[in-house]
N, C-alpha and C positions, 0 to 999 in steps of 0.2 A: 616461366612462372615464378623464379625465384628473383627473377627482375624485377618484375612485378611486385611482388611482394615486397623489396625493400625498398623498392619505391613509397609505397603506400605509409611502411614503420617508416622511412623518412620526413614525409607529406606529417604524417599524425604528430612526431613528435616535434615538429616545428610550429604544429597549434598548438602544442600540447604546454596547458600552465601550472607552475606554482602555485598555491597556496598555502598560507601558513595560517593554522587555524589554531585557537585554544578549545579546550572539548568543553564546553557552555556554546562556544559560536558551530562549533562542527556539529551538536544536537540540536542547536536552534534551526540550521542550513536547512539539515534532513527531514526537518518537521515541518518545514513550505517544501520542498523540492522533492522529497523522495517516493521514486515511481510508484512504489505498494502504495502508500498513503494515498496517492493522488487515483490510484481505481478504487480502492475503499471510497474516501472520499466520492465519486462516479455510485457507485454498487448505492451509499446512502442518500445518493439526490435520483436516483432513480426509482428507490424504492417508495420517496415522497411522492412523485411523479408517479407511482402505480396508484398509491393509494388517493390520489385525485381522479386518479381514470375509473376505479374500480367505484367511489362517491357517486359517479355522475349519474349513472340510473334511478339515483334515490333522489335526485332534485327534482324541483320544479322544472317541466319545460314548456314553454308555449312555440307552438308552430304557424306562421299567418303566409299562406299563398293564395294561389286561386286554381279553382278545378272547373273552369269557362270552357265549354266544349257543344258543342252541337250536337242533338241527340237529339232520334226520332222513335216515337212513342213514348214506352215510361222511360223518364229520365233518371237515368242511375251510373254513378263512378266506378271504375274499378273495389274500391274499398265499399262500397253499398250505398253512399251518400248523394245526393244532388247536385249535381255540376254547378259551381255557384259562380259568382263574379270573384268575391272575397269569403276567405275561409280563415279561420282561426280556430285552434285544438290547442288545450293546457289540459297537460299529464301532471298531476302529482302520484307517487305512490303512495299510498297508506301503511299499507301491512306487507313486507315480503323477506321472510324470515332468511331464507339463502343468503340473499345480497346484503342484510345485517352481518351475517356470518361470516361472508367474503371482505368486508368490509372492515370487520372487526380482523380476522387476517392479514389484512395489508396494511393495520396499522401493528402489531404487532412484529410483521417483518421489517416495518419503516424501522420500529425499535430497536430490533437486535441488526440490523446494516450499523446502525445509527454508534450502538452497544460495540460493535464490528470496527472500526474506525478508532472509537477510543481505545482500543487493544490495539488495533493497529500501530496508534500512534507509541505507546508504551512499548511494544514489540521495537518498533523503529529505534525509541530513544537508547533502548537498553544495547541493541545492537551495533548502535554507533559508538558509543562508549565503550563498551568491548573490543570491537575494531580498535578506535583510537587508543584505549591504553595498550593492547597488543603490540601498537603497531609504535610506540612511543621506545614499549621494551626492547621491539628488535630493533630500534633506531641505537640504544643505547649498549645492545651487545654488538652490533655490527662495528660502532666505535672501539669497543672493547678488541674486537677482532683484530681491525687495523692495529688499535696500539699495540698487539702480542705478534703483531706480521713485523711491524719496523722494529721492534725491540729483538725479535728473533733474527731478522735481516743481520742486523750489526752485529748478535753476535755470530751468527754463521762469517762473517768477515772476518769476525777478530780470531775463530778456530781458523778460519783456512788460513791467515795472517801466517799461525803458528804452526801450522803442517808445511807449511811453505818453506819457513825456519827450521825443519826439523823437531820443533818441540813437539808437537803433538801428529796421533799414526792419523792417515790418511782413513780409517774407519769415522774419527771425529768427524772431518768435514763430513762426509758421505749423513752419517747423524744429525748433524745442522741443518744440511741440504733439507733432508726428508719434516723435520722439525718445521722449517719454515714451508716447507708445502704444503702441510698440512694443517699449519697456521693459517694459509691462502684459501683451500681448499673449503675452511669453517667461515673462513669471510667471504667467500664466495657465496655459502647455503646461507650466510646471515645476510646478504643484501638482495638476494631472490625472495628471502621471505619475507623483507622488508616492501620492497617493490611488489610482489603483489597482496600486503595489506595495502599498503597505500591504492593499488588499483580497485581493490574491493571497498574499503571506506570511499572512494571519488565516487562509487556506482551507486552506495547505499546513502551518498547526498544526493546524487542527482546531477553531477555535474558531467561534464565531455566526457567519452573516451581517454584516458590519455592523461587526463591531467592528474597532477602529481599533489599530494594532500601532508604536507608537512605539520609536526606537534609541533606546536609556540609553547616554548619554554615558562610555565606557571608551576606556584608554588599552592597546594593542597593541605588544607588541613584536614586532615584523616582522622575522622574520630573511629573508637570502635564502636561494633554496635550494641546497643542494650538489647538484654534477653526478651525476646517477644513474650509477653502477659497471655492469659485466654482472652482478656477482653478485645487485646488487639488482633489474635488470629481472626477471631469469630468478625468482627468489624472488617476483614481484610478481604476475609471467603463473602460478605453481604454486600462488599461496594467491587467485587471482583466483575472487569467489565465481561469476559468470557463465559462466569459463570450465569453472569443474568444473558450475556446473550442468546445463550443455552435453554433459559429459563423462557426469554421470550420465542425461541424456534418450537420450542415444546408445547405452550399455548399455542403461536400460529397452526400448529398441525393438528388441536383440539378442535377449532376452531373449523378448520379444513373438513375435518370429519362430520361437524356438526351441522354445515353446511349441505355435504352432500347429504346428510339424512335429511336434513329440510327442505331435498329439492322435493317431496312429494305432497309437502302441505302447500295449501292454494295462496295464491298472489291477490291483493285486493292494490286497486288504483281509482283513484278520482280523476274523472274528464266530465271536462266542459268543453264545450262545440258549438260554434255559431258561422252561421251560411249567410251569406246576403246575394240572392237569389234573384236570376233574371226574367225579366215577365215573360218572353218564349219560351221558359223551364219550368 
C-alpha cells in the first residue's frame, strides 16, 4: 500500500504544474473555471429550463392525427368522439389560476438561482484573493525563515569554531545547535503552510490536483478606505445580491401557497375540434 502510494505522489507530481499568477489573473481564472461557480451557473440554467416546462400548459397546443378504426353499430372512440380519417384538437387555456401561480413561481426561482450565482461569483472572487494574499505572506515568511536558518547555521559554526578553541563552554554550542533547530523547525511549519495554500488557491481556480500556484511579484497601490456614508450602506443592503435572493425565495414561497389555495377554483380552456369522417362511420 505505501508503494502504491508513492507511486501515485510520484505519477501526480510529475504532471503536476507551475503557475505564476498575479491576483487580477488568479480572480479572473476563478471566475471561468471555478467548480462552485460552474453548479451555480447549472442550478440557474436549470431553473430557466423549469420555468419553460412549468409555461407549457398555458400555450397554445394543437394536436392533428387520426382515430380510423372499424366499428360496428354506434360509432364511438375511447375519448367519446367518432373514429375519423383526420382529426385535429387546439387547446388553449383561458383562465387557470394555479398554473399562473406556478408559473409566477418558477420565475421567481429562475431570479433568485440567477441572484444565487451573482453571490456566487462575489464569494469566489473575495476568496481567491484571500487565498492569494495569504498565500503571498507565507511565501514571504517562509523566506524570512530560511534567511534566520543560514544566518543561525554560521553562527552555530562560528560558536562551535570557538568551543573547539576552548574560548567558548561547550553549553554555547549545544545553544546554537538547539537555536538552529528551531529556526528549521519554523521553516518547516512555514512551507507546509505555504504548500497547502497554494494546494487550496489551485482548487479554488479550478485547475489539476497538484499544481502548484505561485504570486508574480506586483506592486499595489493601497489606498485606505473612506468611511462608509448612510447613503452608501443603505445602497449596499438594496443591490446586496443575497439579500434580494432571499427576497425573491420569499415571494416564490408566497407564490407556492397561493397556488395551492387556487387549486380549488375551476379551470376554463378553449377547444376547437374538427373530424373528417368516413362514409362507413
Amino acid at each position: 500500500m505505501r508503494t502504491l502510494t508513492l507511486v501515485f505522489t510520484i505519477a501526480l507530481s510529475a504532471w503536476a504544474e507551475q503557475k505564476t499568477l498575479t491576483l487580477k489573473q488568479a480572480v479572473d481564472l476563478a471566475l471561468q473555471q471555478n467548480p462552485d461557480l460552474h453548479l451555480s451557473r447549472l442550478d440557474e440554467q436549470k431553473a430557466g429550463l423549469e420555468v419553460t416546462a412549468v409555461k407549457e400548459p398555458l400555450l397554445p397546443r394543437v394536436v392533428v392525427g387520426s382515430g380510423l378504426a372499424y366499428s360496428s353499430g354506434m360509432p364511438m372512440s375511447i375519448d367519446g368522439a367518432s373514429p375519423s380519417v383526420v382529426q385535429a384538437k387546439a387547446v388553449r387555456n383561458i383562465w387557470n389560476p394555479q398554473q399562473g401561480y406556478q408559473v409566477a413561481q418558477a420565475r421567481e426561482s429562475a431570479r433568485a438561482a440567477t441572484l444565487a450565482t451573482a453571490g456566487m461569483r462575489e464569494e469566489v472572487a473575495l476568496r481567491v484573493a484571500t487565498i492569494f494574499l495569504d498565500l503571498e505572506k507565507a511565501g514571504k515568511s517562509l523566506d524570512s525563515a530560511r534567511r534566520q536558518v543560514e544566518h543561525l547555521r554560521r553562527a552555530e559554526a562560528a560558536v562551535r569554531l570557538r568551543v573547539d578553541e576552548g574560548r567558548e563552554l561547550p553549553i554555547e554550542g549545544k545553544r546554537a545547535a538547539l537555536a538552529v533547530a528551531r529556526a528549521r523547525n519554523r521553516a518547516g511549519a512555514a512551507e507546509s503552510q505555504r504548500s497547502d495554500l497554494s494546494r487550496s488557491l489551485a482548487a479554488a481556480l479550478g485547475l489539476s490536483p497538484g499544481d502548484e500556484v505561485v504570486p508574480a511579484a506586483a506592486e499595489r497601490n493601497i489606498q485606505a478606505p473612506e468611511a462608509p456614508t448612510p447613503e452608501a450602506i443603505e445602497a449596499v443592503l438594496k443591490d446586496d445580491p443575497e439579500i434580494r435572493r432571499l427576497e425573491s425565495d420569499l415571494a416564490a414561497k408566497n407564490f407556492e401557497v397561493r397556488g395551492i389555495r387556487a387549486a380549488r377554483l375551476p379551470k376554463v380552456d378553449l377547444v376547437a375540434q374538427y373530424g373528417l369522417l368516413a362514409k362507413f362511420n
